[in-house]
C-alpha positions in Angstrom: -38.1 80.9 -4.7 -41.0 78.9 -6.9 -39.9 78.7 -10.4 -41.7 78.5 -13.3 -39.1 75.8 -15.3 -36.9 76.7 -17.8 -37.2 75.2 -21.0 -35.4 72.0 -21.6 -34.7 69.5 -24.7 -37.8 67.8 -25.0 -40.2 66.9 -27.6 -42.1 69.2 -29.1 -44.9 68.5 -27.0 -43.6 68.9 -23.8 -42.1 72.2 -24.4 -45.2 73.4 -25.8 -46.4 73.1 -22.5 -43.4 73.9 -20.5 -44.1 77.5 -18.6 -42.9 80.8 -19.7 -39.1 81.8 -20.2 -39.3 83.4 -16.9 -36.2 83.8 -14.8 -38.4 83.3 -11.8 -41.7 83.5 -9.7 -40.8 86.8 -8.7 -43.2 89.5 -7.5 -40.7 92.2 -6.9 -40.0 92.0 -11.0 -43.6 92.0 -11.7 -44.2 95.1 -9.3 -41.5 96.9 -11.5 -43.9 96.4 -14.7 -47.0 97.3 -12.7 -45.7 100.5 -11.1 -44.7 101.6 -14.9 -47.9 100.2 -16.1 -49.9 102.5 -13.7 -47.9 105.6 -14.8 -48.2 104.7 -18.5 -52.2 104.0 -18.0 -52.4 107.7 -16.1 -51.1 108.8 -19.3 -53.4 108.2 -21.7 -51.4 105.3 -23.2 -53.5 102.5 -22.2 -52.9 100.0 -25.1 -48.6 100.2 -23.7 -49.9 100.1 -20.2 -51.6 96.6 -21.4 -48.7 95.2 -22.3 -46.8 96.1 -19.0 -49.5 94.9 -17.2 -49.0 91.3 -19.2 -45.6 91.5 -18.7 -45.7 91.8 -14.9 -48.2 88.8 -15.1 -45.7 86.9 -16.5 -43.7 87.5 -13.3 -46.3 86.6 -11.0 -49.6 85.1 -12.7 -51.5 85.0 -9.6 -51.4 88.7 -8.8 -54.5 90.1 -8.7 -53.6 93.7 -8.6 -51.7 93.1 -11.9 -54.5 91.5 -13.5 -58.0 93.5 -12.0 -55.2 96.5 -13.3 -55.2 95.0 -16.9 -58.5 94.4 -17.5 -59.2 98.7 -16.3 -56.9 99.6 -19.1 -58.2 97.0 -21.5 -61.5 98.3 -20.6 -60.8 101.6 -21.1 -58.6 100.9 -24.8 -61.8 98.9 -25.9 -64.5 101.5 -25.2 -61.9 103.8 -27.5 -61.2 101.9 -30.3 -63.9 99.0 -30.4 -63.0 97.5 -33.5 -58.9 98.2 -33.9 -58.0 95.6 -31.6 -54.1 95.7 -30.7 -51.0 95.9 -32.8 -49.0 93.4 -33.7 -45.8 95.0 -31.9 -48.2 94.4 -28.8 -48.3 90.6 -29.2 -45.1 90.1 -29.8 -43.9 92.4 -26.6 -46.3 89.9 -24.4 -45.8 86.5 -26.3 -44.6 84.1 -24.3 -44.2 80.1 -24.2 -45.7 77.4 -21.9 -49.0 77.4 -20.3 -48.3 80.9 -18.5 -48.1 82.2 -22.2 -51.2 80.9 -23.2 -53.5 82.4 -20.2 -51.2 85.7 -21.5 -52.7 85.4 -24.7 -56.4 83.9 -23.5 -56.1 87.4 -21.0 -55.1 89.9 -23.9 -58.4 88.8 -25.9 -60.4 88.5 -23.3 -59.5 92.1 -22.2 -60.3 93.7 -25.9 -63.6 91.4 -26.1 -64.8 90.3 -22.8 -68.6 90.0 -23.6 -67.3 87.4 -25.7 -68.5 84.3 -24.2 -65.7 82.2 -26.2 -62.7 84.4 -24.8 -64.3 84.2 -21.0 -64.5 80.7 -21.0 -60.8 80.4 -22.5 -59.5 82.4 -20.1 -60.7 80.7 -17.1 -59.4 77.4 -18.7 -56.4 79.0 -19.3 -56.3 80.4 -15.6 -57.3 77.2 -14.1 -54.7 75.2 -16.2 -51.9 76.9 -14.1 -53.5 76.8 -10.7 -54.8 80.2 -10.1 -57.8 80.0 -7.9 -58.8 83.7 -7.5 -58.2 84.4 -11.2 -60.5 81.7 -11.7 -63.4 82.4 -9.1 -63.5 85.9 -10.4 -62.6 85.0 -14.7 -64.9 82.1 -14.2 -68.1 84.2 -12.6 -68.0 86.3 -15.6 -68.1 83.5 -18.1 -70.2 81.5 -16.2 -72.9 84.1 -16.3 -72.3 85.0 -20.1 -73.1 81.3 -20.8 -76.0 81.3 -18.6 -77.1 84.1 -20.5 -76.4 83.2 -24.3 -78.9 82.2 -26.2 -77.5 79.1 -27.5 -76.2 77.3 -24.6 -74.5 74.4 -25.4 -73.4 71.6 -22.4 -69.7 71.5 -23.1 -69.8 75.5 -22.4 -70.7 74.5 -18.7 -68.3 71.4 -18.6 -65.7 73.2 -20.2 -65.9 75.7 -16.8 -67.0 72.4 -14.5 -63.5 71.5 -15.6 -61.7 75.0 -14.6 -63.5 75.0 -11.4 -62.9 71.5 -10.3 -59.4 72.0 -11.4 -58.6 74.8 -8.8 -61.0 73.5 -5.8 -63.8 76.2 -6.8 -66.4 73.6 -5.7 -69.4 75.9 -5.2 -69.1 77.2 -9.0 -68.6 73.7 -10.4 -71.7 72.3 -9.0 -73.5 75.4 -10.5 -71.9 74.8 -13.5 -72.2 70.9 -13.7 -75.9 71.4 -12.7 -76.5 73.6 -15.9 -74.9 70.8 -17.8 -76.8 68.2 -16.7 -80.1 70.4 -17.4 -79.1 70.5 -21.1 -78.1 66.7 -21.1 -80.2 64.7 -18.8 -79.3 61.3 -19.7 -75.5 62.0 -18.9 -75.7 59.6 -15.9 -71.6 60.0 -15.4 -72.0 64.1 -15.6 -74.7 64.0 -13.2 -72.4 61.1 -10.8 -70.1 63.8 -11.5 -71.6 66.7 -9.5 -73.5 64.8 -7.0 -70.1 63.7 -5.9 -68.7 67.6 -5.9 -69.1 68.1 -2.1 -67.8 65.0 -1.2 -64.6 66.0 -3.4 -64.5 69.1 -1.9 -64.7 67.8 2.2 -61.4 65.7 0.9 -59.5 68.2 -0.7 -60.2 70.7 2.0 -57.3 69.5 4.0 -55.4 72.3 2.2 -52.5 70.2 0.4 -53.8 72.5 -3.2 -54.1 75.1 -1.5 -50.9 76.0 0.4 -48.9 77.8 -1.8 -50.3 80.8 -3.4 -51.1 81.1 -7.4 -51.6 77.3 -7.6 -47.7 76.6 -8.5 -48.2 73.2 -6.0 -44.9 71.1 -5.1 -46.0 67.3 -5.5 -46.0 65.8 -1.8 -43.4 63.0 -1.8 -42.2 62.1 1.2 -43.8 60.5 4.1 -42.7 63.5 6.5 -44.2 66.2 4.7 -47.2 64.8 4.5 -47.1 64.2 8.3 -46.4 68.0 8.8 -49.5 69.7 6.5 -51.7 67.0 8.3 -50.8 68.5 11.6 -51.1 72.0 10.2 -54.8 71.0 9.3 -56.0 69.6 11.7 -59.2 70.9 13.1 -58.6 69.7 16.9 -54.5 71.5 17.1 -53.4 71.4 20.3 -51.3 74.6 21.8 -48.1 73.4 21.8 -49.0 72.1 18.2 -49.7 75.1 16.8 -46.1 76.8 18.4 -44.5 74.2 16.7 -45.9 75.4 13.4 -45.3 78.7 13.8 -41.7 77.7 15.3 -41.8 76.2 11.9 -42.9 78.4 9.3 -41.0 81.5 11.0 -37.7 79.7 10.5 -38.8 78.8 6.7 -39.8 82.8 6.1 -36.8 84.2 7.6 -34.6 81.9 5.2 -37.0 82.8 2.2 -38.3 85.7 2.9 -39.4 86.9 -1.6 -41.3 83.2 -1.1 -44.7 84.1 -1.3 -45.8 80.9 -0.4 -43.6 80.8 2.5 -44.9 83.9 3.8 -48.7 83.0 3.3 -47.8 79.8 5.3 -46.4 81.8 8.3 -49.4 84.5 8.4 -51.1 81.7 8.4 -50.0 80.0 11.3 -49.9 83.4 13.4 -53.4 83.8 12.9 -54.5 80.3 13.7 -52.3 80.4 16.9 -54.9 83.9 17.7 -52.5 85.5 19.9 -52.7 89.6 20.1 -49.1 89.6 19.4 -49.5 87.3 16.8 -52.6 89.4 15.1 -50.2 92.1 15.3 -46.7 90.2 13.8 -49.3 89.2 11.2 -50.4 92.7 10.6 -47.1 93.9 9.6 -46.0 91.0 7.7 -49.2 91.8 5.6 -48.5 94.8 5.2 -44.8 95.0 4.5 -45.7 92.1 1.6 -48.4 94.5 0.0 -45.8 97.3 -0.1 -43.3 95.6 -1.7 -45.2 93.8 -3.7 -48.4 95.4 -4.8 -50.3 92.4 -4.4 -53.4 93.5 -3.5 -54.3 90.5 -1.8 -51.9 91.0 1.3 -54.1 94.6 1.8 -56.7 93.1 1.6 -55.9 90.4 4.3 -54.2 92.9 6.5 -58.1 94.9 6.5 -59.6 92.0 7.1 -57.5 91.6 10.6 -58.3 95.0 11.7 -62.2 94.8 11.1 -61.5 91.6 13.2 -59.7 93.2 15.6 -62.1 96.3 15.9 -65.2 94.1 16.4 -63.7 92.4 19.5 -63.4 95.4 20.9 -66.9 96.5 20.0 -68.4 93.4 20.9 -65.7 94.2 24.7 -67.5 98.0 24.9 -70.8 97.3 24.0 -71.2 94.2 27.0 -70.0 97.2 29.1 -72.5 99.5 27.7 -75.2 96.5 28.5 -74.5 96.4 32.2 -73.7 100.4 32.8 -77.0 101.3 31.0 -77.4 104.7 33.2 -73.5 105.4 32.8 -73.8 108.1 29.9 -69.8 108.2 29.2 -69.7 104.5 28.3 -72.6 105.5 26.1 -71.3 107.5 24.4 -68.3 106.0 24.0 -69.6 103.0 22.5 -71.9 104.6 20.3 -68.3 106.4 18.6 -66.9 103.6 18.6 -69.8 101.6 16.3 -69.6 104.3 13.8 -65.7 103.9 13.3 -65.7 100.6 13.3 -68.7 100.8 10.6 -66.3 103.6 8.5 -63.8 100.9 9.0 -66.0 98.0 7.5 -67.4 100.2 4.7 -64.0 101.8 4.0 -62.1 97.6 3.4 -65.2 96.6 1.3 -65.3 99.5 -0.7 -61.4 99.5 -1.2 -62.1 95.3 -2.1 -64.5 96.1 -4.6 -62.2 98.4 -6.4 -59.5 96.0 -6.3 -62.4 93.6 -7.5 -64.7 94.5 -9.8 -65.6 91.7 -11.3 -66.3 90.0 -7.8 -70.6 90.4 -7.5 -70.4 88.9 -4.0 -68.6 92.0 -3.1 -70.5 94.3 -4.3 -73.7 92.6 -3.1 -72.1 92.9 0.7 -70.7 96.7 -0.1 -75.0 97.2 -1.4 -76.1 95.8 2.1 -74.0 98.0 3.8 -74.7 100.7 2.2 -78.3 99.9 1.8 -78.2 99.6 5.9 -76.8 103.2 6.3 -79.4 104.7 4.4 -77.2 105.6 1.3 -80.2 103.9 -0.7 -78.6 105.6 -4.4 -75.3 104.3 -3.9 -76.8 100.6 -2.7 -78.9 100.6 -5.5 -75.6 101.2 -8.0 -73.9 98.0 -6.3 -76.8 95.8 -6.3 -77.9 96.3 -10.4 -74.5 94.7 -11.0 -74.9 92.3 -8.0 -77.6 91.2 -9.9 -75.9 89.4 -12.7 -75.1 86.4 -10.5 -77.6 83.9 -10.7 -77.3 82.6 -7.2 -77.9 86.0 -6.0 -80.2 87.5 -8.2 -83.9 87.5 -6.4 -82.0 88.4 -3.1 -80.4 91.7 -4.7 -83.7 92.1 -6.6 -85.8 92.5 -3.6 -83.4 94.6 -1.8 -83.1 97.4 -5.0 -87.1 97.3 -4.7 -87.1 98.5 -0.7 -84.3 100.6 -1.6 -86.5 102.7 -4.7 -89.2 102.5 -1.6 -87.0 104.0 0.6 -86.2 106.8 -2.0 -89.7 107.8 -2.6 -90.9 109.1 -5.9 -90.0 105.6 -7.3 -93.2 103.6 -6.4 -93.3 102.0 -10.2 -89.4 101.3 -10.3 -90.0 99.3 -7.1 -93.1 97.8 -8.7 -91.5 96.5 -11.6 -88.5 95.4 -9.8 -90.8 93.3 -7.5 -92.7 91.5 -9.9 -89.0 90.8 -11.8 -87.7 89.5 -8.5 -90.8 87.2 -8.3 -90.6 85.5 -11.4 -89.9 82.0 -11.7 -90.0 81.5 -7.9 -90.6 78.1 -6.8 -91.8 78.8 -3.5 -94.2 82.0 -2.6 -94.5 81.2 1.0 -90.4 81.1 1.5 -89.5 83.8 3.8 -87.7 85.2 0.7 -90.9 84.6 -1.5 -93.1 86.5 1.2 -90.6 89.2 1.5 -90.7 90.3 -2.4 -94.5 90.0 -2.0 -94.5 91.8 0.6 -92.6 94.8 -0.6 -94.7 94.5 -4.0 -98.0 95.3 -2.0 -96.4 97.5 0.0 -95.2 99.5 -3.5 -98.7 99.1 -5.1 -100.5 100.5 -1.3 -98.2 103.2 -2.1 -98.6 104.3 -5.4 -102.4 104.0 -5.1 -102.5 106.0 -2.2 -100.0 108.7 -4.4 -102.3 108.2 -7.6 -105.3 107.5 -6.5 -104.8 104.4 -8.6 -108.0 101.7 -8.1 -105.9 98.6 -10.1 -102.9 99.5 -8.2 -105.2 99.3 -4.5 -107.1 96.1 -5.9 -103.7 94.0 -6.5 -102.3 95.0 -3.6 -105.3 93.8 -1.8 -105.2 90.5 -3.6 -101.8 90.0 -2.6 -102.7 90.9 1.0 -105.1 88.5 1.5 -103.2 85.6 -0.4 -100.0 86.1 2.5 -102.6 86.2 5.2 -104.2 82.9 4.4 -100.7 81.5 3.9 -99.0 83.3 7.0 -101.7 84.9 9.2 -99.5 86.5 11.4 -97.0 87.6 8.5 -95.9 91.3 10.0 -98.7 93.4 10.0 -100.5 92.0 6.8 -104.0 91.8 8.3 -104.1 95.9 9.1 -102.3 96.4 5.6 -105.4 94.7 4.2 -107.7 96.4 6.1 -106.0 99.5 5.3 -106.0 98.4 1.3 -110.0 98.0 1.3 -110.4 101.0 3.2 -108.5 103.0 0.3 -110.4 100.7 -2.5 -113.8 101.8 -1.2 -112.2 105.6 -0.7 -110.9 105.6 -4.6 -114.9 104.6 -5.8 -116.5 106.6 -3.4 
């Protein structure tokens, strides 16, 4: 089992940043804080249920059950006593030593304050220190848009998270980050060196050596043999009899550890990659035996994903059948049942990910699509206004709550005014996106001026008809909307 290190005789500067006096990596330990922690958190008692919910971290810092579970009950304590902080016996019942004590302590602030930009960015350096890549992505997202939204930005804010992303192979983030940094420093030829080179780092670090064992606690690669093996695990051209050997492999090494999370993860792996039904299925119950006695949300959430893949196959098997039996009207029928359980089945994972979560925007922006594509326009609309908050996805989500207040009807200026906020700062009009949120803005204005009778509503919407059909003459059905627009201007004076 991976183990933490136990403190030594060493200067004083090593063991300050020895890890925690933790027996062990040991999720069944941590589960036995979080399952109290839950019961202590139904009760009421959310500042104790914090401190279990640190002290399973301590067990197993990667778990992002135990931590998405914190930050509800901080959350919760914070929006009751918003100045009070916690008690001293609190610290003291979560202090711990090493780095793993430190993103314990960065967590516990971060909880109690975590608009505060300071505490985000800690945290995610604190996260990132020790290797865990999902804490990271999802800790990092949330400081990365508080510092994109301060009002003093400062450049070492966004190097400080460049740093924690690069650290833990989040290469998307730290380009977004390191671009913000070099906006606020433009003559930092070595920054900007820095993230031009970012895609290049990650194409070389995608072999998966990081990346193997879960939480970031990485083994240093020594001998000449093991490197051999994880380059034939990764390689993109693996033969058949390649990938039974691996699985050969890591089937043996989970049987003779099988509390390694690592281990495991390294044998799902290889079950999946083989493809096999059997294996899909083997898979499937490892999953799922891992999330029960663990709690690790993560293995659901893996598990789910293999049953939507599953289900789509077979979708994808009924409706070819359905394609070449169009007069057969039991096939119909039974394809049409099955694409609304395996769209229950899609909505049901993403909903139960978002949950597990909350923090994660892309989620909620792909749980808003879905929803928005069922016709639930009210519940879409509550995913994307948080969706919104990422930067990279803000003019997408933008446009989307404006068809969905269109959709609604009654909400012609809500959609107005989200329109015109999607357009702003748009470098290119004529992108599909850019004609899209222009589109939807005319079509908002035709609306309410037909509704209101409203003659600066009908003229705008005219001026914005005419500008896409000079740009895009065939652009949907622009021309009649125009001709349709000036027909209701010349109504409204007449």
């Amino acid at each position: 089992m991976a183990m933490f290190g136990k403190k030594s005789k060493k200067d004083d500067e090593q063991i300050a940043n020895e890890s925690p006096a933790v027996e062990a990596f040991s999720p069944k330990k941590a589960k036995s804080f979080f399952d109290h922690a839950k019961t202590v958190h139904e009760s009421g008692s959310y500042e104790y249920a914090m401190q279990l919910w640190l002290n399973g971290l301590r067990h197993d810092p990667s778990s992002m059950y135990g931590l998405n579970a914190f930050l509800k009950s901080s959350e919760v304590y914070a929006v009751e006593h918003p100045k009070k902080g916690v008690s001293k016996a609190t610290r003291s019942g979560v202090a711990t030593k090493g780095d793993v004590g430190k993103y314990i302590n960065a967590l516990l602030d971060f909880g109690l304050k975590r608009l505060d930009t300071g505490n985000a960015i800690k945290v995610t350096s604190a996260a990132a220190k020790i290797g865990l890549r999902d804490a990271v992505k999802m800790l990092g997202q949330h400081a990365l848009t508080l510092v994109q939204n301060d009002a003093k930005q400062k450049k070492e804010m966004f190097v400080k998270l460049l740093d924690a992303f690069e650290e833990v192979g989040v290469f998307d983030l730290a380009a977004i980050a390191g671009e913000n940094a070099c906006r606020l420093d433009q003559s930092d030829a070595e920054l900007q060196a820095r993230v031009r080179n970012m895609l290049a780092q990650s194409t070389m670090t995608s072999g998966g050596y990081d990346n193997d064992e879960q939480g970031g606690f990485r083994k240093n690669i020594r001998d000449a043999d093991k490197q051999l093996e994880l380059a034939q695990q990764d390689s993109l051209a693996k033969t058949e009899s390649t990938k039974d050997a691996i699985v050969t492999t890591t089937e043996a090494a989970y049987a003779a550890r099988p509390d390694d999370i690592p281990t495991l993860n390294k044998y799902a792996k290889a079950l999946l990659d083989r493809g096999r039904g059997s294996d899909e299925l083997k898979a499937l119950a490892l999953l799922s035996k891992a999330f029960k006695e663990t709690g690790v949300f993560r293995f659901r959430q893996q598990a789910g994903e293999i049953q939507v893949m599953r289900a789509k196959r077979t979708i994808e098997k009924l409706g070819a059948q359905a394609k070449a039996n169009p007069g057969d009207e039991e096939m119909q029928s039974k394809y049409a049942k099955a694409q609304a359980q395996f769209a229950k089945l899609q909505l049901d994972e993403l909903k139960l990910q978002v949950e597990n979560y909350p923090t994660d925007l892309g989620l909620k922006y792909r749980l808003g699509k879905i929803l928005f594509e069922r016709g639930e326009y009210h519940e879409s609309i509550e995913q994307f206004q948080e969706a919104q908050n990422d930067p990279k996805l803000r003019r997408e989500v933008q446009n989307l709550i404006g068809q969905a207040f269109r959709q609604l009807g009654g909400w012609e200026d809500a959609a107005i005014t989200t329109f015109e906020g999607a357009l702003e700062g748009i470098t290119d009009e004529t992108s599909e996106l850019g004609m899209d949120i222009r589109y939807g803005l005319m079509d908002a204005l035709q609306a309410k001026a037909e509704k209101e009778r409203d003659l600066a509503a009908a003229q705008r919407a005219e001026k914005l008809a005419a500008a896409m059909a000079i740009q895009q003459f065939n652009y949907r059905d622009v021309r009649e909307r125009r001709d349709q627009i000036k027909a209701l201007i010349a109504d409204i004076k007449g």
